[in-house]
N, C-alpha and C positions, 0 to 999 in steps of 0.2 A: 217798883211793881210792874211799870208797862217794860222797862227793860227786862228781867226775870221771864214775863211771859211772852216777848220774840224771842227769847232765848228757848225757850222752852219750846216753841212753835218751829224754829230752825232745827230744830230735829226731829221733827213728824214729817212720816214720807208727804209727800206734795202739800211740802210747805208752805203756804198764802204769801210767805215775806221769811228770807233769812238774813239775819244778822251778826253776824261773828263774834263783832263789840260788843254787846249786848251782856255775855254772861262774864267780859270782863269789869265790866261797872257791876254789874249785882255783886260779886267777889269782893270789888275794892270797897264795898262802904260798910262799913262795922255791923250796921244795921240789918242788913240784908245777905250778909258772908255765907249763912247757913240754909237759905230762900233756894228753892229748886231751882233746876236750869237745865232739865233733860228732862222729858217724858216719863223714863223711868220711875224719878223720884217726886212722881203725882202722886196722890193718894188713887188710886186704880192703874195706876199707869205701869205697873211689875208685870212678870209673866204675859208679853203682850201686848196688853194695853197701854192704851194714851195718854188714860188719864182725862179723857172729854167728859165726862161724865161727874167732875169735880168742879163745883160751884163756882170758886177761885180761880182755880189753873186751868180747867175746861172750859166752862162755858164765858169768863170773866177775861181770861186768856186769850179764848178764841175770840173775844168781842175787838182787844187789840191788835192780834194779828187780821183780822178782815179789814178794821181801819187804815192799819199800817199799811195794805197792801192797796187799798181804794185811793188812800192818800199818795202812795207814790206812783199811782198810775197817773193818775192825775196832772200832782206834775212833773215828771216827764213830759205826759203829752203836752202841758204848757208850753215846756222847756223846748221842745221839737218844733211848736208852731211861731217862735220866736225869741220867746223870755229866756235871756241870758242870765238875771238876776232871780234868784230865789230867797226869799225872807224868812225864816224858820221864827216866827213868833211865840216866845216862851219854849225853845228849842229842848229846853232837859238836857237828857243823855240821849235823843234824838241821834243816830251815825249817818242820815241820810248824804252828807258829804262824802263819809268814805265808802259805802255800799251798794250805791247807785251809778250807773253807769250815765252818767251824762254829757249831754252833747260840748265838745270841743269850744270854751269860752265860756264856762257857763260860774258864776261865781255865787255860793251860799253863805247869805249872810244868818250868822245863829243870834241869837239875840235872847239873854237871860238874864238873872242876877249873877253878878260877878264869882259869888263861891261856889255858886254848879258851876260854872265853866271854866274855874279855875281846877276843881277835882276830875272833870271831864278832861281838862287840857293833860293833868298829871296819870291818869289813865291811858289817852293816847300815848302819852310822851314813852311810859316805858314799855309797852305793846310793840311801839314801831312803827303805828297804823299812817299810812297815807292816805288821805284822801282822793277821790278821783272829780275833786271840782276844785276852783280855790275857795278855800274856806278862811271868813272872817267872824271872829266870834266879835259879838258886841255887847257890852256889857251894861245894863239897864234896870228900871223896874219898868214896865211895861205899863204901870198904872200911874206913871206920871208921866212927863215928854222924855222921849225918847229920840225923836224924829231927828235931832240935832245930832244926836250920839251916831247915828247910821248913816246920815250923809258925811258927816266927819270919819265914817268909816268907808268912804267909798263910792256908796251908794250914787245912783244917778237916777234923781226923779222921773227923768225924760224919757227913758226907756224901759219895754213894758217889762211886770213886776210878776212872778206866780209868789202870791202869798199864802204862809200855812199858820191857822191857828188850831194846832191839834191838844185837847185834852187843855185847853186856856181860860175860855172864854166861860165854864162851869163853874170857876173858882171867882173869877174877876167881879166886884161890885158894879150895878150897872150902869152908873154911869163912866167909870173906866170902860167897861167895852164901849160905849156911846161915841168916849174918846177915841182910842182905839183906831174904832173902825172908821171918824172922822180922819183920824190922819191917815190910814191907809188909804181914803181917798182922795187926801189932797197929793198923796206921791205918788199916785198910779198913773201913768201914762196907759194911751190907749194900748189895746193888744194884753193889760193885765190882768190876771185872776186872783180869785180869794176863795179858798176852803175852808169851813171853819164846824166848831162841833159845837152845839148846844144840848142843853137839857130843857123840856116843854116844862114849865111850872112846877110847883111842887106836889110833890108826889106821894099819895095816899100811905095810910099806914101799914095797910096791907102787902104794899111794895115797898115802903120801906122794914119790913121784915124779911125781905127775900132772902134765901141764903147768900147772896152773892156780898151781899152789903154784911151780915152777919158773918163770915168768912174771913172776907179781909179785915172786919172789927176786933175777931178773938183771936185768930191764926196770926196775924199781924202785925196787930196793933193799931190798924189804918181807917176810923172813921170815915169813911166817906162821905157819908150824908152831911157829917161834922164840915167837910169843907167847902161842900157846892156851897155858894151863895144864894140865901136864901133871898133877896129881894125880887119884887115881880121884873121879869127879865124884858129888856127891849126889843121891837120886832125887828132883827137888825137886816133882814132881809126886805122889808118894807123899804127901811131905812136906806138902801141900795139901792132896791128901784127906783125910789125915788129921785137919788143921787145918776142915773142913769146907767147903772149894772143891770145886766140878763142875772138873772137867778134861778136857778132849781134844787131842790129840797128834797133829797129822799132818807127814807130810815135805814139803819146796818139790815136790817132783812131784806130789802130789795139786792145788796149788793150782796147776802147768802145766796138768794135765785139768783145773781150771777154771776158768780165765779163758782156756785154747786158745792162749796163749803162757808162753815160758819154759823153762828150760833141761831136758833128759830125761834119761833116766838115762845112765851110758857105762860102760862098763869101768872096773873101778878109778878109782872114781868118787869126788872132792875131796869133793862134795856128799852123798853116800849115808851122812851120818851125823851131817847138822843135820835138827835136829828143834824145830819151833814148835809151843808148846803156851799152849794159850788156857784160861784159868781164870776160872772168877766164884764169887761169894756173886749167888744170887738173879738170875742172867743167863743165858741160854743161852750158853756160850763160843762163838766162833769165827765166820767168817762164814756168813751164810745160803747153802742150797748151788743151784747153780744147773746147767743143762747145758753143758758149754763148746761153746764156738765152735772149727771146725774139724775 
């Protein structure tokens, strides 16, 4: 689904985030062959239109490409301020290795269950696609130790880390993120960051009738509500400070007012209770702030 909708978003004029790969994994998997991947074939998106305006593919869409594009500013700028290691935690069909223009040494370790990253490998493989970092896939479950698998992959605790949990940490039981986010601090050297996405508590009924949730339910087949983790969630940003990370926490609507696209707030709002929070040892978190457009 999040592939589908940067595919989808790579072709809307002043794209947030394009991805090429993207609508060749929607294509290859059984499930998803017939799932849009242009504008066009939005429910508004003919004659025109985008298609923003579509619960699913606009405004559900749009929440992914804003991420998508916050997230890889992010790290970049990690990557610029020193961190040659990048950790894709719970990586999906994630192409940030082949898409991204990254600085010269910079190595992305992906890190999933072995059959995403075996159908992601057989994707790349007949595409062609090269990457523009060295990319190591590592093969794991994320909610149990993992940390052995990724230094036997390379990895070097010593030097600093930009770590990404995007679209992870919703699903994960809490004590696995508790884990998690313990070992990401036992391997960070100074100079590392950590981005990561939550959902605030569980969420009213009201909002969970939004159409957004209702959308991907019937159009899909894709519960959503079905998979977040319903346990009460740990302050894992607490949990940071305490550990001696800088932290800051803002919601996808501040990063609408600033890059002047992207989804705003609504009534009983799907969105009104994910929260991206950027953390470092020895890094400013977050992106530098700018005035938006629009």
């Amino acid at each position: 689904m999040v592939a589908a909708a940067r595919a989808i978003e790579s072709h809307r004029p002043g794209a947030l985030a394009r991805d090429p790969l993207a609508e060749h994994f929607v294509r290859a998997a059984r499930a998803s062959a017939h799932w849009p991947v242009h504008p066009r074939d939005v429910p508004g998106g003919g004659d025109g239109g985008d298609g923003a305006e579509d619960p699913l593919w606009g405004r559900l869409g749009g929440y992914f490409a804003l991420r998508t594009r916050t997230l890889d500013d992010h790290l970049l700028r990690a990557a610029r301020l020193g961190a040659r290691q990048v950790v894709l935690l719970g990586a999906g069909l994630d192409a940030r290795a082949h898409r991204v223009d990254w600085p010269s040494g910079t190595t992305v370790f992906e890190l999933d269950r072995a059959r995403v990253l075996a159908f992601k490998q057989q994707v790349l493989d007949r595409i062609g696609a090269r990457p523009t970092a060295r990319r190591v896939p590592v093969a794991c479950d994320l909610r149990l130790d993992w940390a052995g698998a990724l230094t036997a992959a390379g990895f070097r605790p010593g030097e600093p880390t930009a770590w990404l949990a995007e679209g992870l940490l919703l699903y994960l039981p809490a004590a696995a993120e508790r884990r998690l986010v313990a070992t990401v601090d036992r391997l960070s050297a100074a100079g590392s960051s950590l981005a990561y996405e939550v959902k605030l508590g569980m969420e009213p009924s009201a909002v969970r009738r939004n159409p957004v949730y209702l959308a991907a339910r019937d159009r899909l087949g894709i519960d959503l509500l079905a998979l977040f983790d319903d346990e009460p969630r740990p302050d894992t940003a607490a949990d940071l400070t305490a550990r001696g990370w800088s932290t800051v926490t803002r919601t996808p609507f501040d990063f609408t007012r600033h890059y002047g696209r992207g989804p705003r707030p609504e009534p009983d709002d799907a969105l009104a209770a994910n929260r991206w929070t950027f953390a470092a040892r020895g890094l400013l978190p977050g992106p530098r702030r700018r005035r938006a457009r629009g």
